[in-house]
Short mmCIF file of the C-alpha atoms (twelve columns), coordinates in Angstrom:
data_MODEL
# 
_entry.id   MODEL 
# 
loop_
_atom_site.group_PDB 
_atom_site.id 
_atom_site.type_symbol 
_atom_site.label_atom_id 
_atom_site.label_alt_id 
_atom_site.label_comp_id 
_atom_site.label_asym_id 
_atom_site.label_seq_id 
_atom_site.Cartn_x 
_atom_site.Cartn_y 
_atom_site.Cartn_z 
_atom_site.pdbx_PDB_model_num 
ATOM 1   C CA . UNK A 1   -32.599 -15.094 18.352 1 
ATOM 2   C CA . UNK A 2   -35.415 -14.493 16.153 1 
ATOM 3   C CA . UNK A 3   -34.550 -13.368 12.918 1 
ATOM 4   C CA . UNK A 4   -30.941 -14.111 12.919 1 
ATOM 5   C CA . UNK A 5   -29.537 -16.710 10.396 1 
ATOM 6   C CA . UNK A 6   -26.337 -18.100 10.041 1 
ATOM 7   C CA . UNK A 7   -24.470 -17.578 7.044  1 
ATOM 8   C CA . UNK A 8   -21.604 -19.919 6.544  1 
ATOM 9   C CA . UNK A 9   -18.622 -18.599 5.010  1 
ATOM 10  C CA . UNK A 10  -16.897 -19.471 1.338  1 
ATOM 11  C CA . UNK A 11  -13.426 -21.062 1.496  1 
ATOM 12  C CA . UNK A 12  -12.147 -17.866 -0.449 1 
ATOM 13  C CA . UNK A 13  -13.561 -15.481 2.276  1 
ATOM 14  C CA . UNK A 14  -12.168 -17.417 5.031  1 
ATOM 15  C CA . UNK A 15  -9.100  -17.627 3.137  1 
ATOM 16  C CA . UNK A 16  -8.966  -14.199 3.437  1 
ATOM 17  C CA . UNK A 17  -10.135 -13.585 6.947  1 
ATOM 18  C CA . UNK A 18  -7.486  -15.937 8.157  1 
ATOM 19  C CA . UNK A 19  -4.609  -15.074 6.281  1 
ATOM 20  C CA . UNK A 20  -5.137  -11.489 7.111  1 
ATOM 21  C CA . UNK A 21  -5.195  -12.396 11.054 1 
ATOM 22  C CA . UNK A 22  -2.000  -14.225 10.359 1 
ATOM 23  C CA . UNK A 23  0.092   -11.899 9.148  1 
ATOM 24  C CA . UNK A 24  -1.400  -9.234  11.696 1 
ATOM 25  C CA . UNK A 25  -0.319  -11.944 14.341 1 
ATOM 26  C CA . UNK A 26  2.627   -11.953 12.922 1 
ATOM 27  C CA . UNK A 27  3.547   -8.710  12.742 1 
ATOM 28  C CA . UNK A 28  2.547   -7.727  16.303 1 
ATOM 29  C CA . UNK A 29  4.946   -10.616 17.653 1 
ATOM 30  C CA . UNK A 30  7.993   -9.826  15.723 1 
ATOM 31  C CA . UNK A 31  7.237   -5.888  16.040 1 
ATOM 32  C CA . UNK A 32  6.961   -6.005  20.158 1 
ATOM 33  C CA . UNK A 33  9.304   -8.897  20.531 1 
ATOM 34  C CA . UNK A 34  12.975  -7.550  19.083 1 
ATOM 35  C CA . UNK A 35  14.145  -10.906 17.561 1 
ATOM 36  C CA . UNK A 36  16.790  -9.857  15.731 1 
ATOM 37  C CA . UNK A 37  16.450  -12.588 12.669 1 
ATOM 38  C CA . UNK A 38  16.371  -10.020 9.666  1 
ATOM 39  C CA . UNK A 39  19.936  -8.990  7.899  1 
ATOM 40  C CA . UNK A 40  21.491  -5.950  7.788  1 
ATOM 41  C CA . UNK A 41  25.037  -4.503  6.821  1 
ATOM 42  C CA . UNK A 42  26.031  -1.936  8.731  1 
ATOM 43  C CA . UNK A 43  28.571  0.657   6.601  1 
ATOM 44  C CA . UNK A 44  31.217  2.514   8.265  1 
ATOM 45  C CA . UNK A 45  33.656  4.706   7.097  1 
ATOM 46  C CA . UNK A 46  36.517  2.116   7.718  1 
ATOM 47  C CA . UNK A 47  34.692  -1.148  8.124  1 
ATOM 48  C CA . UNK A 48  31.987  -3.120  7.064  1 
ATOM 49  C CA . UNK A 49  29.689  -5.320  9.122  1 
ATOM 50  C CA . UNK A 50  26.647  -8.185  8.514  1 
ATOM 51  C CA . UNK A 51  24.789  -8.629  11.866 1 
ATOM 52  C CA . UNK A 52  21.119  -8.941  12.195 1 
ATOM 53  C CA . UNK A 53  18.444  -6.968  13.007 1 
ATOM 54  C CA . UNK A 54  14.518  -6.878  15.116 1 
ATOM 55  C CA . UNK A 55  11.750  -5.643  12.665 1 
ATOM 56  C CA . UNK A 56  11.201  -2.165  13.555 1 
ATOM 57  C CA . UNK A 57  14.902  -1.761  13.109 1 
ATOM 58  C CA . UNK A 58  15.189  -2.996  9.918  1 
ATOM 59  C CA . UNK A 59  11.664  -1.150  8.719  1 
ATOM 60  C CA . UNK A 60  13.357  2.130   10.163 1 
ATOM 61  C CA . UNK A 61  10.454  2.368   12.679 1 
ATOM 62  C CA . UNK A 62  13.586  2.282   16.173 1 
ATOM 63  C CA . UNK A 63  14.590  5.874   16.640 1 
ATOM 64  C CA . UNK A 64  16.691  4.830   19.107 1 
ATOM 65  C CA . UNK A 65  18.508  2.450   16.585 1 
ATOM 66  C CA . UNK A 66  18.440  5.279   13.782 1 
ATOM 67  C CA . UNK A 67  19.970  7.959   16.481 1 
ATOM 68  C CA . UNK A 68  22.692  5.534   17.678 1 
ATOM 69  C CA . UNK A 69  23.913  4.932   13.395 1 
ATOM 70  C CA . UNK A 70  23.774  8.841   12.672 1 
ATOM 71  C CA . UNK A 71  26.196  9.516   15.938 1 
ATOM 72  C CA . UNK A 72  28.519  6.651   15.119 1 
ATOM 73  C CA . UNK A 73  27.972  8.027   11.499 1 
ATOM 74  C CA . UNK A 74  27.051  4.181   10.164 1 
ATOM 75  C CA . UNK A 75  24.817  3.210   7.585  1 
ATOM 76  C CA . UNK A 76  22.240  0.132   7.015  1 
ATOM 77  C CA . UNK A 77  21.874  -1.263  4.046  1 
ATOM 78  C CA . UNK A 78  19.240  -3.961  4.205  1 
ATOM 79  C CA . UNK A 79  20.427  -7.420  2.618  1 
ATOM 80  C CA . UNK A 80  17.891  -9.831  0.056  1 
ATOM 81  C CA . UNK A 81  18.029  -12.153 3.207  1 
ATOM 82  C CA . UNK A 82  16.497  -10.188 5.447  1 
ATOM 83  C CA . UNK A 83  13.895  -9.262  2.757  1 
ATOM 84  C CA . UNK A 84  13.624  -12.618 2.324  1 
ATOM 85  C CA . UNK A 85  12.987  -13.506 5.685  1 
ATOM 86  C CA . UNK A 86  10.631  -10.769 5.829  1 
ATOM 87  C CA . UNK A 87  8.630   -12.459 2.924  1 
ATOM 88  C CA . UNK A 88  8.409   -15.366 4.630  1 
ATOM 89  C CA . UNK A 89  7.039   -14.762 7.958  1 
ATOM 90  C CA . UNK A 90  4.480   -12.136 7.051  1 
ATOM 91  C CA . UNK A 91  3.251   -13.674 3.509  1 
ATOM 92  C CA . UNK A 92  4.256   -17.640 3.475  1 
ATOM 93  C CA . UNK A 93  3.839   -18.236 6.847  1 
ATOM 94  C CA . UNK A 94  0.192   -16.869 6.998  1 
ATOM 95  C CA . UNK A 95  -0.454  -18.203 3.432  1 
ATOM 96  C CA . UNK A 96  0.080   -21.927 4.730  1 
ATOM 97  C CA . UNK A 97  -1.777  -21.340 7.892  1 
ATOM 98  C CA . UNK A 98  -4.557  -19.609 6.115  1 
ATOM 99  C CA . UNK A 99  -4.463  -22.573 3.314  1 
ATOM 100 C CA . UNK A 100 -4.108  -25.254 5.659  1 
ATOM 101 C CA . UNK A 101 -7.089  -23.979 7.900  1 
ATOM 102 C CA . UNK A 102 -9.560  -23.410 4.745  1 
ATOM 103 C CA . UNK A 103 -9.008  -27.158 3.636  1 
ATOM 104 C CA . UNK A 104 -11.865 -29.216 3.269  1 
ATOM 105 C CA . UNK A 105 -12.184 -32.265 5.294  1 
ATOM 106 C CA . UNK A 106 -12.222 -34.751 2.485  1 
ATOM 107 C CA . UNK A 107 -10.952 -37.596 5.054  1 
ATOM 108 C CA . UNK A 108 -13.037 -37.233 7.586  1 
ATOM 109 C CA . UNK A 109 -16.118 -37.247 5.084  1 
ATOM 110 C CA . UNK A 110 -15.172 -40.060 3.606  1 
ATOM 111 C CA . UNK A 111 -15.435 -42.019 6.962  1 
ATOM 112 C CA . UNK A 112 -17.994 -41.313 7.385  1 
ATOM 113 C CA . UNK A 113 -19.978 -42.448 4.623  1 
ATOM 114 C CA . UNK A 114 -18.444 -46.139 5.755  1 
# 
């Protein structure tokens, strides 16, 4: 293509572009796939319960969830775990993929030169 050049991307920039792709990844599969790996404790009136929770439930984003605690007249109160857990799969997950793909191939230069 005439007049088109390649320009090669900075660590830092790809650093960026990937960990940003990551934690979209991320995101999309635990937002359409209900794993229920984020804790919760669910208040009652008489009782208290720790269960877990998928990721739209625990953001507030299932209305069907929501509905089914105001009728049984529950409440969620989101644990450190599950914020925890929430930390790590959408910010040190992506981080170490990110880092890990933006590494420069020391090694493999160094083999070559012998």
């Amino acid at each position: 293509m005439p007049g088109f050049t390649f320009i090669s991307m900075n660590n830092s920039l790809k650093f960026v572009l990937v960990f940003i792709a990551s934690v979209s990844l991320m995101f999309m599969i635990f937002y359409f796939y209900p794993a229920k790996i984020f804790d919760v404790k669910l208040i009652g009136k008489v009782a208290e319960e720790a269960t877990e929770v998928h990721l739209t439930a625990f953001l507030g984003l299932d209305h069907e969830f929501k509905n089914e605690l105001a009728v049984t007249h529950v409440e969620m109160e989101r644990k450190l775990a599950g914020w925890m857990i929430m930390f790590i799969c959408f910010i040190g997950l992506p981080t170490m993929i990110a880092y890990r793909l933006t590494l420069d191939k020391k090694k493999s230069s160094a083999e070559e030169q012998n």
